[in-house]
C-alpha positions as CSV (number, residue, x, y, z in Angstrom):
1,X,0.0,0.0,0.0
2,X,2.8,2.3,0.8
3,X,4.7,1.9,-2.3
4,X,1.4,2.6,-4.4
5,X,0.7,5.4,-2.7
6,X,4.2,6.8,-3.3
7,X,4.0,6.0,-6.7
8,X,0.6,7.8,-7.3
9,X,1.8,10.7,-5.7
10,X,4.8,10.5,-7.8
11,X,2.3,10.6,-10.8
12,X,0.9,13.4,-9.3
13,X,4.0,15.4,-9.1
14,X,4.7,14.7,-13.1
15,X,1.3,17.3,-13.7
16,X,3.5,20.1,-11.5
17,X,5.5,22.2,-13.6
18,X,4.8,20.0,-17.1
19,X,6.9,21.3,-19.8
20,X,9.4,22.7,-18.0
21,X,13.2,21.6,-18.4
22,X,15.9,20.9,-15.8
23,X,18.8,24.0,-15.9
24,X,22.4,23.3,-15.0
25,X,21.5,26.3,-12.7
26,X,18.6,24.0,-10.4
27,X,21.1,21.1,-10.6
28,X,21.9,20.3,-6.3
29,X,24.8,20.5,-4.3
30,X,26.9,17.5,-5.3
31,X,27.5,16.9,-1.6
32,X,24.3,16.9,-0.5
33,X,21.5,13.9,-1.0
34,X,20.0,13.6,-3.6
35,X,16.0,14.3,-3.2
36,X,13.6,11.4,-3.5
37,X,12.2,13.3,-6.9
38,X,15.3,14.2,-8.5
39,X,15.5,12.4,-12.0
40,X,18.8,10.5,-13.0
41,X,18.1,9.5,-16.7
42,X,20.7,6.7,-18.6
43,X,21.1,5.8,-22.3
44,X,20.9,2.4,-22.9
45,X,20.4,0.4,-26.2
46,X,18.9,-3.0,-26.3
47,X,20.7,-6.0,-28.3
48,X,17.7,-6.2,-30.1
49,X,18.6,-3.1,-32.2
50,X,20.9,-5.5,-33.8
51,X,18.8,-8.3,-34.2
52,X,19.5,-8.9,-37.9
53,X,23.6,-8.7,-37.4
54,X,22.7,-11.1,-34.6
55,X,20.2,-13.6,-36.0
56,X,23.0,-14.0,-38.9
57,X,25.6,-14.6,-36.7
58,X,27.5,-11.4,-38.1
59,X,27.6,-10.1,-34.6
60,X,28.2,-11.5,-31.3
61,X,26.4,-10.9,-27.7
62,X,30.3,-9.8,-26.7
63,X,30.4,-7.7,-30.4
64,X,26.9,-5.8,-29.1
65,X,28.8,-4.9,-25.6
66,X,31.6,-3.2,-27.0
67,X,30.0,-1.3,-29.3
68,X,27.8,-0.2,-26.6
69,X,31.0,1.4,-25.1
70,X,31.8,2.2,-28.9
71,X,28.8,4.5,-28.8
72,X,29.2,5.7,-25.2
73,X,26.1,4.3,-23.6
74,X,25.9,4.0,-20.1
75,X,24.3,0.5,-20.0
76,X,23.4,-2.3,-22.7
77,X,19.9,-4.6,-22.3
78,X,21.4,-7.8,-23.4
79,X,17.8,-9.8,-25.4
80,X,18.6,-13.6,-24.4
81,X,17.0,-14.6,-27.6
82,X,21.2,-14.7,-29.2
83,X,22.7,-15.7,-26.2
84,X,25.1,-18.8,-27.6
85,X,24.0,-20.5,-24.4
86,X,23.1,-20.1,-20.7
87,X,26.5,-22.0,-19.7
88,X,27.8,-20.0,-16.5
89,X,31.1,-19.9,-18.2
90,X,29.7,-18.1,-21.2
91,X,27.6,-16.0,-18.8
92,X,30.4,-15.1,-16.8
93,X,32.3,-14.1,-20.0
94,X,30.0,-11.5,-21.0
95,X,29.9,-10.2,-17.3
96,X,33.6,-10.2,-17.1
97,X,33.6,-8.6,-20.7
98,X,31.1,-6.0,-19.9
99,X,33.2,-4.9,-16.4
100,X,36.3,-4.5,-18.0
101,X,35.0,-2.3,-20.5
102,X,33.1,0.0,-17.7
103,X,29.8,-0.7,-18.9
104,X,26.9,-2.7,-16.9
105,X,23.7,-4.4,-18.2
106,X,20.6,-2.4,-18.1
107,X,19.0,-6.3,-17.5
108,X,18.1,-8.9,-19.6
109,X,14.9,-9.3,-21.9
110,X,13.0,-12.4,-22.2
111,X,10.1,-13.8,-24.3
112,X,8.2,-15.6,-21.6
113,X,4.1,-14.7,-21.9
114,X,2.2,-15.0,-19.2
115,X,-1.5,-15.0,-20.5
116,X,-1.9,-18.6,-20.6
117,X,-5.6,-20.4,-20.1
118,X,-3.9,-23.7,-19.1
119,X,-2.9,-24.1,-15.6
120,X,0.2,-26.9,-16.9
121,X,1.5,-24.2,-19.5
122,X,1.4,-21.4,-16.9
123,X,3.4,-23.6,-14.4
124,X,6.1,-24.2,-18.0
125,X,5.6,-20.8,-18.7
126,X,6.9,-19.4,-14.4
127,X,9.6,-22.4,-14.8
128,X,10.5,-20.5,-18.0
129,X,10.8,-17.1,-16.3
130,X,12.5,-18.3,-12.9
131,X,15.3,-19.6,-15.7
132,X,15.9,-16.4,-17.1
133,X,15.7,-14.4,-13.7
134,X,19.0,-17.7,-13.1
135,X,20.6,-15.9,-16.2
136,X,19.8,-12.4,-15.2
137,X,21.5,-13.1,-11.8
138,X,24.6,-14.3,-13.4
139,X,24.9,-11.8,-15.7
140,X,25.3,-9.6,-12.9
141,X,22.1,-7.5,-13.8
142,X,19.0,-6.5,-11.7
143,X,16.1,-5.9,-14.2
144,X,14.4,-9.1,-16.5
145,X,11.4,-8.0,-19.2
146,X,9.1,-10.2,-19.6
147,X,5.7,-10.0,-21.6
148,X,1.7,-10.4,-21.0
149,X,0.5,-12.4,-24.2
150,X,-2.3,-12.2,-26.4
151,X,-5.5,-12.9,-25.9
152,X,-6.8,-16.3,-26.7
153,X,-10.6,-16.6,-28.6
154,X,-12.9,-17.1,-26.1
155,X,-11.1,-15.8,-23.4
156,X,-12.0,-12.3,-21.3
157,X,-9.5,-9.1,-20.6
158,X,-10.5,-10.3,-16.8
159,X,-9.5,-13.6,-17.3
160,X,-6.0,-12.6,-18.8
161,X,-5.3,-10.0,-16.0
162,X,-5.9,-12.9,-13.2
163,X,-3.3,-15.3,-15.4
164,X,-0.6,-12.6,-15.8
165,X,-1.0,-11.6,-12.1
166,X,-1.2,-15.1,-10.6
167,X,2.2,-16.0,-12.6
168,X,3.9,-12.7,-12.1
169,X,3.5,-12.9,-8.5
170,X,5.3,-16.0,-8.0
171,X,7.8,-15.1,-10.5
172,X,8.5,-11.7,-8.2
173,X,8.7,-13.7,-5.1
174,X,11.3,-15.7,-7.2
175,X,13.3,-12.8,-8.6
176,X,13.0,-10.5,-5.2
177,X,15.2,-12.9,-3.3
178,X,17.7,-12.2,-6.2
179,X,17.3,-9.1,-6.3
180,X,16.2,-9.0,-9.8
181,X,13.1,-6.9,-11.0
182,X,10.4,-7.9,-13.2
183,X,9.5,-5.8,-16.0
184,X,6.2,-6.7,-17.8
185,X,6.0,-4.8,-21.4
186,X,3.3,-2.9,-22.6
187,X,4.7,-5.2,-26.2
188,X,1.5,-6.1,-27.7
189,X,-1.9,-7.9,-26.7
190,X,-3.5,-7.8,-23.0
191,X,-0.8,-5.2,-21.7
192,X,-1.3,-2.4,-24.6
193,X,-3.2,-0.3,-22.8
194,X,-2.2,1.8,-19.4
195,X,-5.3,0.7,-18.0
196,X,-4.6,-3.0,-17.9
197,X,-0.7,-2.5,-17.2
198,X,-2.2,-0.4,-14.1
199,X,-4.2,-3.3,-13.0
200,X,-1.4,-5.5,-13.3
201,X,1.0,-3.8,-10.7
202,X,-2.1,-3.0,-8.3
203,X,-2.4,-6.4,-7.6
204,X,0.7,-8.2,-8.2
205,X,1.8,-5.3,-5.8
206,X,5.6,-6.2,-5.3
207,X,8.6,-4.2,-5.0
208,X,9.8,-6.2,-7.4
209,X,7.3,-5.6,-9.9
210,X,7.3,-3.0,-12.6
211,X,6.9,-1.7,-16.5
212,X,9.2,-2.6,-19.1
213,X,7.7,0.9,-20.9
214,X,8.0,0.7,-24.0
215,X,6.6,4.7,-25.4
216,X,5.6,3.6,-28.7
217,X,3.2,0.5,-28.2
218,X,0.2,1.4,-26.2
219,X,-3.4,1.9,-28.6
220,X,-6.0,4.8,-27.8
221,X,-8.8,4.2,-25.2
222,X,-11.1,6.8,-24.2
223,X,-9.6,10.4,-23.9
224,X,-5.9,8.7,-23.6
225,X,-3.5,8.8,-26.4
226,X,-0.2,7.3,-26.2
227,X,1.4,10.4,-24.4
228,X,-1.6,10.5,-21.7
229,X,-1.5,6.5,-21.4
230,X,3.2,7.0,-21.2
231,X,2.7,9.5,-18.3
232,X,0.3,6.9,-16.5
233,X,2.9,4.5,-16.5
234,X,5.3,6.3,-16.1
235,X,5.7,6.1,-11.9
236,X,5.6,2.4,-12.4
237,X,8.5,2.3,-14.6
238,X,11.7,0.2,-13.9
239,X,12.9,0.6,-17.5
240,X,12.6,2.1,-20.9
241,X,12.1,1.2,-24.5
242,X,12.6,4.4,-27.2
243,X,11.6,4.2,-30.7
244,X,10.9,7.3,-32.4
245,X,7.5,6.4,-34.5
246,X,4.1,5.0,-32.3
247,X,3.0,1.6,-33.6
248,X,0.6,3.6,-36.5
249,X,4.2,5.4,-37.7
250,X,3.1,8.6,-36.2
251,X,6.3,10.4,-35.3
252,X,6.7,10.8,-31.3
253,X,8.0,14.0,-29.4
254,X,10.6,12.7,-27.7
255,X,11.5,15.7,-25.8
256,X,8.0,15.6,-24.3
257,X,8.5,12.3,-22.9
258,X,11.5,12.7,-21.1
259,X,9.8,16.0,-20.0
260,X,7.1,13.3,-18.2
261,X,10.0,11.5,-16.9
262,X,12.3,13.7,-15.7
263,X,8.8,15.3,-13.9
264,X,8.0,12.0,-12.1
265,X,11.4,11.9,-11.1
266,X,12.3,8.6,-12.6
267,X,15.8,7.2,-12.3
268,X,16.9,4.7,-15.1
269,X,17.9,3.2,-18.6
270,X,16.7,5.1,-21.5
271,X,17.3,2.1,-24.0
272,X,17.2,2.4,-27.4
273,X,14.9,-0.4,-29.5
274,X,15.5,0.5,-33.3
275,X,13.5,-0.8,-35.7
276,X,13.3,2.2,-38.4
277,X,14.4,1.0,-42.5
278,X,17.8,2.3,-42.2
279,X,20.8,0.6,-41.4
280,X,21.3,-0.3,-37.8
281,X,25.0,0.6,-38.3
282,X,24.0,4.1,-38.7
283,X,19.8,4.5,-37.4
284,X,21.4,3.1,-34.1
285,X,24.3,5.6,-33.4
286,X,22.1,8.1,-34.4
287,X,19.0,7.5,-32.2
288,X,21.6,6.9,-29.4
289,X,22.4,10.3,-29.6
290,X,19.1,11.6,-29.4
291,X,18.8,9.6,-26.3
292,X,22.2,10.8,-24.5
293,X,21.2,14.6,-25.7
294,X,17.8,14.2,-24.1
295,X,19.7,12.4,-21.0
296,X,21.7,15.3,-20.3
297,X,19.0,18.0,-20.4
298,X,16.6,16.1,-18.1
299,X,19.2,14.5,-15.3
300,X,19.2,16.8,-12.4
301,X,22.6,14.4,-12.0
């Protein structure tokens, strides 16, 4: 109960001052501590910018860390799906890999979905997530995004909810003795509107529960476009996904969304997920840059 009624009040605090940017003049006194508002915003790109490079086995999970560093990010979100395997050997390669080269994971990205009608594939499906919170754990990371699921024929909006929650929960009681976080996406399906990722966290109601947000996949409901239905979300946020076009190819103001986040105070990864037509070798450097511009107006640190 406390921790949603900070987090509404947090959401509260984002309609206070909308629109306004954070100076180098309002920036604190480095000695002092840090408010509980204050907004400390990180670029990030996800491996599955790359997915292409990596599918074809033209570039390597350890080839995606370094040119994270390559591009100066300040955390990578390393997509399991081209992991070469989940030996701790190889794990502790890339973990060893990223720490020499200064750069930690953002957390890991899974395709588990949870909206399941039978009660044997849910249990595969939780077995299936408590595996990947395993790989999170030895990667060294903290975060793990994991996904609702579509709705199956037949099947009611209500009905999906009470899968997703009774799964998640267990999953969070899993990853909270880890340490580990559990980001549910708002990717496509049940979860792609605010309303039902809302719902979600109200019950689950862990500390170890949160939204993956992804800015460009929620579809309009009643009086909420995909800004209204971001900013929702936004106090429930343990991680980011950017793209710079909503689902429908409509271009997004970017600088308005980290205007939301930087107003709720929100402290994370800003990862870029490029999917545009151009090359990644050039569309991902270049939305990166965006990103660490955007990063460094909006941190107050």
């Amino acid at each position: 109960m406390q921790r949603r009624q900070f987090l509404q009040t947090a959401g509260a605090a984002a309609l206070v001052g909308a629109g306004k940017s954070i100076s180098k003049e309002s920036k604190p006194d480095p000695a002092a501590p840090l408010p509980a508002s204050a907004p400390r915003l990180l670029s990030g790109c996800c491996a599955y910018s790359f997915r292409k490079a990596l599918a074809s086995k033209q570039m390597t999970m350890e080839d995606f860390i370094l040119k994270g560093v390559e591009m100066g990010l300040e955390g990578v979100d390393m997509t399991v799906y081209w992991l070469k395997s989940t030996d701790p050997g190889y794990l502790a390669g890339l973990r060893h890999l990223a720490l020499k080269n200064g750069i930690p994971f953002s957390g890991a990205a899974c395709g588990s979905s949870m909206v399941q009608a039978d009660k044997a594939k849910r249990d595969k499906v939780l077995d299936d997530i408590k595996k990947w919170i395993d790989v999170t754990d030895a990667l060294g990371a903290s975060h793990l995004r994991v996904f609702g699921g579509d709705l199956p024929s037949g099947a009611t909006e209500e009905q999906a909810i009470g899968w997703i929650v009774e799964t998640m929960k267990t999953a969070c009681e899993y990853s909270g003795k880890k340490g580990i976080t559990l980001g549910i996406e708002d990717h496509s399906g049940i979860t792609q509107t605010a309303k039902v990722c809302l719902e979600i966290m109200r019950r689950v109601d862990s500390p170890y529960a949160g939204i993956n947000l992804d800015i460009t996949h929620f579809v309009p409901s009643p009086g909420e476009d995909g800004y209204a239905q971001i900013e929702a979300c936004v106090p429930y946020a343990t991680h980011t996904h950017i793209r710079e076009v909503f689902d429908d190819q409509q271009p997004i103001d970017l600088d308005r969304v980290w205007r939301m986040f930087a107003s709720a105070g929100y402290k994370g990864y800003m990862s870029a997920e490029f999917e545009g037509k151009e090359d990644p070798a050039t569309g991902v450097p270049k939305l990166v840059d965006k990103i660490k511009t955007l990063c460094r107006k909006y941190s107050t640190v």
